[in-house]
C-alpha positions as CSV (number, residue, x, y, z in Angstrom):
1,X,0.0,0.0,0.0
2,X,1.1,3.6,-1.0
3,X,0.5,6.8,-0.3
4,X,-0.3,9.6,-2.8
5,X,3.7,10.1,-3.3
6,X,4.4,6.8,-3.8
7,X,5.7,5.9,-0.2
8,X,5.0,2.7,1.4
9,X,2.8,2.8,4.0
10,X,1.5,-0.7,4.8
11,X,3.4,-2.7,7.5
12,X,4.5,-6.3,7.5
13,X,2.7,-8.3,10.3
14,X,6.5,-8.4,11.9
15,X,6.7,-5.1,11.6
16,X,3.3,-4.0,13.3
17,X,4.0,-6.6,15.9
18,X,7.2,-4.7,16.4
19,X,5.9,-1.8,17.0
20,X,3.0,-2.3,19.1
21,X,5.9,-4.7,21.4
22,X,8.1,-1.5,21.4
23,X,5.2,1.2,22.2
24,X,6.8,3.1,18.9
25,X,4.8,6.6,18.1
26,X,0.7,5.7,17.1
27,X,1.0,2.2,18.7
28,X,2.1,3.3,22.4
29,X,-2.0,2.7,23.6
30,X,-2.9,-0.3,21.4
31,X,-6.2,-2.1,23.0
32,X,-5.9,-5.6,23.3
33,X,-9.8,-5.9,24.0
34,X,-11.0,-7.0,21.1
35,X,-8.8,-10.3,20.9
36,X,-10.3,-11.9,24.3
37,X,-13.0,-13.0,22.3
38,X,-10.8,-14.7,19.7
39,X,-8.2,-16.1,22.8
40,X,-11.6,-17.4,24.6
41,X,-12.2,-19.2,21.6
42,X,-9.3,-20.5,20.7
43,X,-9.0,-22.4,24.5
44,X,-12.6,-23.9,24.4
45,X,-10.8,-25.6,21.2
46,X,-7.8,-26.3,22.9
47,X,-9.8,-27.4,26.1
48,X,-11.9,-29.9,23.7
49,X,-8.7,-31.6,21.9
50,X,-7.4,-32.2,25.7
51,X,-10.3,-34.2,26.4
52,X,-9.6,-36.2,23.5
53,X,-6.3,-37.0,24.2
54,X,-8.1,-38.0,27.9
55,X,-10.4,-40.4,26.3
């Protein structure tokens, strides 16, 4: 992604995880908030393949 002069705007998911890890200028306040939803998810699955392994 670019810019109206040409200049790369667009980060690399490395990059923006970079940033938000190193508080850099614009990313200093990021809100996780809206990823509980998706973590909460993701150990109901996690929970479910345990159980397997139990059986």
């Amino acid at each position: 992604m670019f810019d109206k002069n040409h200049e790369k705007v667009a980060l690399s998911k490395n990059e923006f995880a970079d940033n938000i890890f190193n508080r850099k200028e614009k990313f200093d306040n990021f809100k996780f908030g809206a990823f509980e939803e998706v973590f909460i998810i993701i150990e109901k699955i996690v929970e479910s393949y345990a159980e397997e392994l139990r059986e």
